[in-house]
N, C-alpha and C positions, 0 to 999 in steps of 0.2 A: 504494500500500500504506500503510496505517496506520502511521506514523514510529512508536508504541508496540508495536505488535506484533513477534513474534518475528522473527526471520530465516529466510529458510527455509534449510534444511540439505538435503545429501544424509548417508550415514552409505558409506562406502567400508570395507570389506573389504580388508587389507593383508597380503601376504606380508613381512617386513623382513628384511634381514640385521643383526643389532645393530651388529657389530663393524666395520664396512663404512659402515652406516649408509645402506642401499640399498634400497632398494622394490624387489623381486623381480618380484611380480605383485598386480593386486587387482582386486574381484570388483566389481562395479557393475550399479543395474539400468537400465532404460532411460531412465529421468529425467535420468541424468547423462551416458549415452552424447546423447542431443539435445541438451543443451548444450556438451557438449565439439563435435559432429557445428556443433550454430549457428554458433562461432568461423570456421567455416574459410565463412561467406559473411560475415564483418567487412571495411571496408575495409579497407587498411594505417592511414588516419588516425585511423579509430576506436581499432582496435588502438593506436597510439602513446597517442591521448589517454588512455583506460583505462591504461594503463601508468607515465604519469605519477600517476597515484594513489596509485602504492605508493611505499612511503618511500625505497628506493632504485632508480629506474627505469631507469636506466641501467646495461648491466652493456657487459664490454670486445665482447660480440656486435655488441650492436644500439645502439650509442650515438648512432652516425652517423645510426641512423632517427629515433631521438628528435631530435638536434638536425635535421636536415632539418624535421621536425614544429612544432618548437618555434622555428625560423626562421619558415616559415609564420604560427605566431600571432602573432610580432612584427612582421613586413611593415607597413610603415606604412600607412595608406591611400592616401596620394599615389603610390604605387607600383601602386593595383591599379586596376583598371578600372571598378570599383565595390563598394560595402560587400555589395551581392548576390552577388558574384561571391566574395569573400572567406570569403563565409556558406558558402557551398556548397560550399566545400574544406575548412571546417574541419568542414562538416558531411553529410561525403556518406549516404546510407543506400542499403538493398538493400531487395528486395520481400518479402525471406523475415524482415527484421527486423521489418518492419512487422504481416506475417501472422500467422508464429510465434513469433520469438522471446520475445515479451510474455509468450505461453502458458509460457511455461517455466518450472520447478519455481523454479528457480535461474535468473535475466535476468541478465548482468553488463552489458549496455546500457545505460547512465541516462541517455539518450539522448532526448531527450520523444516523444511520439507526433505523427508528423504532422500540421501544422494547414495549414488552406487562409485563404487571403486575397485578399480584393477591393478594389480602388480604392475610396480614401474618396470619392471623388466619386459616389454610387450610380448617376447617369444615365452613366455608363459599364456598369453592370454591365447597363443597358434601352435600349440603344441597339439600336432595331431590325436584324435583320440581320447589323450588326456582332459581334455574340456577346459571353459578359463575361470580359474577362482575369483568370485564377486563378492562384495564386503557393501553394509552399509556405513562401515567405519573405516576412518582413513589411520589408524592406528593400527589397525589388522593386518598379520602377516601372514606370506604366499605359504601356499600348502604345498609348490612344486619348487620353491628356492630359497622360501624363508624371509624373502624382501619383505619392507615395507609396500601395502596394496593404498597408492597416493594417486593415483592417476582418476583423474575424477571422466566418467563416461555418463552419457544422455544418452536418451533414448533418440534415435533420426528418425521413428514413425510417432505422426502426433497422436496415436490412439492409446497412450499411455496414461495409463491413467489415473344514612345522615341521622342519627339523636339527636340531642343536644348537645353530647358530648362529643359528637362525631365530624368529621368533614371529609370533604373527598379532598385529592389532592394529585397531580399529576407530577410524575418524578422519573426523570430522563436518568438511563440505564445505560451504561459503559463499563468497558472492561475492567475498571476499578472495580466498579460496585458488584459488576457478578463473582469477582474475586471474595470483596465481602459478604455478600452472601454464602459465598463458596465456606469461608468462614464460623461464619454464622451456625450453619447446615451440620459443621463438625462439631460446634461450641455450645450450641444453644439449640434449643426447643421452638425455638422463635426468630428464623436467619433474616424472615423478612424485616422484622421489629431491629434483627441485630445491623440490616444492612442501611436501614433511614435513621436509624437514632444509637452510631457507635458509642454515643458516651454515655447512653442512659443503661441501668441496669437490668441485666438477662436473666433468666433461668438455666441452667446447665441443663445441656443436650446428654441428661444421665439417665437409665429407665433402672428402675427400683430391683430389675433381676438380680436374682445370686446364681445362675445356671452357669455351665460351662457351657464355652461356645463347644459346638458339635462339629468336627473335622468329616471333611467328608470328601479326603482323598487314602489313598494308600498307604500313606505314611502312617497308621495309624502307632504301629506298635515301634516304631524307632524311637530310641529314648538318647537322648543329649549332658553331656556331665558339665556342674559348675562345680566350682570351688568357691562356697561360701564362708564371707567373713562378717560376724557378728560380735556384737557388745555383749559380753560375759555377763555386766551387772545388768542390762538394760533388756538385752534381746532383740537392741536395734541393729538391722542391718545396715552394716557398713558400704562393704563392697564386693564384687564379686569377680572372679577368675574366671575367663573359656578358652575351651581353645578352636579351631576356625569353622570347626561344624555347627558350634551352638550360634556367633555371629551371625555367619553365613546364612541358617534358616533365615535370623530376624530377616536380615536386608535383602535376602528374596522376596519375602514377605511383599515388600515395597513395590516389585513389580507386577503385582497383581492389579485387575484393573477394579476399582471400587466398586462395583455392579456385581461383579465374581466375588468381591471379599466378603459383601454382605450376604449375597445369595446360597451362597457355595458355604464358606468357609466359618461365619458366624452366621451359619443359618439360623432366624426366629431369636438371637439375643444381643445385637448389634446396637452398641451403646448409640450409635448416631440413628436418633430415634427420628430425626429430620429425613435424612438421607433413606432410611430403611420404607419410612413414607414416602416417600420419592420413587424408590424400586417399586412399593405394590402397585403405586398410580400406574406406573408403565405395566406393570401384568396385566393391570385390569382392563387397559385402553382397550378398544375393539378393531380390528385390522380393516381397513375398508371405510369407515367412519372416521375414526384418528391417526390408526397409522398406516402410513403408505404401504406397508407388506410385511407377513409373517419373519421375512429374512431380516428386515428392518430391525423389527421389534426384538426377535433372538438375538442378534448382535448386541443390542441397547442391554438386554437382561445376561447376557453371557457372551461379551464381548472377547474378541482373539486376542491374547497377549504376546501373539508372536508377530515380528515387525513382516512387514508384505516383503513377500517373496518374488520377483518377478520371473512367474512359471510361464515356461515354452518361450525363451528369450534367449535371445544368442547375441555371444559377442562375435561384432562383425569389424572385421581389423584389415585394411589397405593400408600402400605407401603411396605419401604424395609428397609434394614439395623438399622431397628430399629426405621425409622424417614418417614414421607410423602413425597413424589415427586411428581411433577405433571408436565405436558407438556400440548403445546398445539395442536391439532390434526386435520386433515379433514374428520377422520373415525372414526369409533364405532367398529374396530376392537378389540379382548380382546385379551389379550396376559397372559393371564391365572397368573397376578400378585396377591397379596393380598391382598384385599381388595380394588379391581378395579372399579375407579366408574368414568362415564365419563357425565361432567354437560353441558348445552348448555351455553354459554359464551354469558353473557350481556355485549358490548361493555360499558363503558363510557367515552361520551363524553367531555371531559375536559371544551370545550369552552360553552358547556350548563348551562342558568342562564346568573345570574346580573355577571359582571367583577368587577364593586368597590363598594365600601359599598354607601347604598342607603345616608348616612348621610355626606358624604365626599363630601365638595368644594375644588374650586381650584383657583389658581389666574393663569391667561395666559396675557405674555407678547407679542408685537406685533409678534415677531419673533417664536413663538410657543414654548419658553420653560413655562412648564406646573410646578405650585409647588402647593405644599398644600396650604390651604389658613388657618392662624391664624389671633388674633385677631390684631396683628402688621405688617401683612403685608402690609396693606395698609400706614400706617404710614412711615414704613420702606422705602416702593418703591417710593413714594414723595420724599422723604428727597433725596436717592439713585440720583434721577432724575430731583432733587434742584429745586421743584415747590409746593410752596407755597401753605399750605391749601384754603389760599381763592381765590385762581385759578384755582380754579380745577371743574367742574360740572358732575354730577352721572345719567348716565342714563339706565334702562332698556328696554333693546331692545331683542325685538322678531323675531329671525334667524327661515328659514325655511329649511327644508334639502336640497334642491334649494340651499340655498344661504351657508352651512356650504359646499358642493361642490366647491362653489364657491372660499371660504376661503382655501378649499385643494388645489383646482387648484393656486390660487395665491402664495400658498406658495412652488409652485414649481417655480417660474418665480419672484422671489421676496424675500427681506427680513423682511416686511410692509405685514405679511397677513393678519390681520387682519383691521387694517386699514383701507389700503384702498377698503373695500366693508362697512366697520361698519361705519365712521365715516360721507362719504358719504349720509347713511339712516340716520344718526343722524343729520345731517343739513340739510336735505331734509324736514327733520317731525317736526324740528323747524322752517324753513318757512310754 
């Protein structure tokens, strides 16, 4: 979009209560119901990064997801398995961001549009047989020489693709405000109220459950180790010890797209009680009436978290002006260039493999900031937290993916995620 040009707006239709200072109800046409509807196929990491945008990002909800997030972007690199690897956590995308979102009135994605990449070595990309390794990360290395894949290729065919207390009030909508909203929707009970009156007081987006969320993948029975550290006099939890499997789930976690977190994964106890209202509207919409088509709708409710592939595409490579080109194509037409060779494209997948190094611990604070672990860190965070080595007791405890769901969901509702579910089974299993 042309950085000079206007912003686009929606104009929202508002019921208020003055006195209250509430958003009762407000009228919206379909422009802004497909962007509020886009949100719910966002990772979680997207969602946190967007949310560090606004001036106060952290509210007492969702702090723990920010700094989990914001642990992520500091992760050193000698920690991760490689700078591709780290790419693709911080930058996951879905199929429906890349398809529609763009379309949208209002994008709060700033997010670039996918680009494809080839080994700078071209006679990789014209290796008979062997096909040409494609990356949508320019940190990704060749599968046939180990180069850096920096050579950025495009596609050359364009088919790529009123009471007394009440008043109305009209209030123009931009990609600040659906951010706040977006906010809102994680924090509060009330995104609308939280997104027209940021300084006035919320209800927390908490529902009164005590359940466990219900996993409902495979993983059930893999169990994860920490090394817990607690206050001997107290029973408070200090801090805790992993090593790169127990991390590793969390910050997968993040690539999930929020539609799948609630539907799937904390099915029926999903502290964003906003949001999970949000998911039934769209179940319950009628295909034909509101929404354009059943594939639509399944996308929106179970969105694909794996980045577009561009299947039946081949890299087509000539010489001209004295040097190689190459594009990427959906034909096997010739165009009678010089030495015209057209390879079928192996996708790769960035997020394929270990994300950090198998030999990489971490020390995790209650609040989920994540750091490397040395051999003074435990030393250091005592002292930090002026508790006495011989107050202190070490315990390893066995989390189940059960119970690390557990830890995600608290640490949307909480700034103690840890906490309180660890220390709980740590005095449970000493009586």
């Amino acid at each position: 979009m042309d950085p000079d040009s206007p912003e686009p707006k929606f104009t929202l239709k508002l019921m208020v209560h003055k006195q209250q200072k509430r958003v009762i109800f407000a009228e919206a046409d379909s422009n802004f119901v497909d962007t509020l509807f886009s949100i719910m196929t966002f990772p979680m990491a997207s969602i946190l990064r967007l949310l560090l945008k606004l001036p106060n990002p952290k509210t007492n909800q969702i702090g723990c997801l920010i700094n989990l997030y914001q642990s992520l972007c500091d992760l050193p690199m000698s920690f991760m398995s490689s700078e591709e690897k780290k790419w693709a956590l911080l930058n996951p995308r879905t199929i429906l961001l890349e398809d529609i979102c763009r379309k949208l009135k209002v994008n709060i994605d700033d997010g670039k549009p996918t680009e494809y990449f080839i080994c700078q070595d071209f006679y990789c990309s014209r290796v008979s047989g062997a096909g040409a390794p494609l990356s949508n990360c320019d940190l990704a290395r060749c599968s046939h020489c180990g180069k850096r894949m920096n050579v950025k290729v495009e596609f050359e065919d364009s088919t790529s693709g009123g009471d007394g207390d009440n008043e109305n009030r009209s209030f123009d909508i931009g990609p600040d405000q659906i951010l706040l909203l977006l906010q809102g929707a994680l924090s509060s009970k009330n995104p609308m109220t939280w997104m027209l009156f940021p300084g006035s007081n919320h209800t927390p987006s908490v529902s009164a459950f005590r359940q466990e969320p219900e996993l409902k993948t495979a993983e059930t029975s893999r169990n994860l180790m920490l090394k817990v550290t607690i206050q001997k006099s107290t029973s408070k939890f200090l801090f805790a010890e992993a090593h790169c499997d127990f991390v590793a789930f969390l910050i997968e976690i993040l690539q999930i797209p929020l539609s799948s977190l609630i539907g799937k994964l904390l099915k029926g106890v999903s502290v964003f009680q906003s949001l999970k209202l949000l998911f039934s509207s769209i179940s319950d919409l009628t295909v034909g009436e509101y929404m354009k088509s059943h594939e639509l709708k399944n996308t929106l409710l179970q969105p694909d978290s794996v980045l577009c592939n561009p299947k039946s595409t081949y890299c087509y490579s000539y010489f001209k002006d004295g040097s190689f080109h190459a594009h990427l194509t959906l034909s096997k037409t010739r165009k009678d260039r010089d030495f015209e060779v057209f390879s079928n494209c192996l996708f790769k997948d960035s997020r394929e493999g270990r994300y950090l190094k198998e030999s990489a611990k971490f020390m995790l604070t209650d609040d989920l900031i994540i750091t490397p672990l040395s051999s003074f860190s435990s030393t250091s965070m005592l002292g930090k937290l002026k508790v006495p080595l011989n107050d202190v007791e070490v315990h390893d405890v066995s989390i189940s993916v059960q119970e690390v769901l557990g830890i995600l969901d608290a640490s949307s509702r909480s700034s103690c995620a840890l906490s309180k579910s660890i220390v709980k089974k740590i005095i449970e299993t000493k009586n």
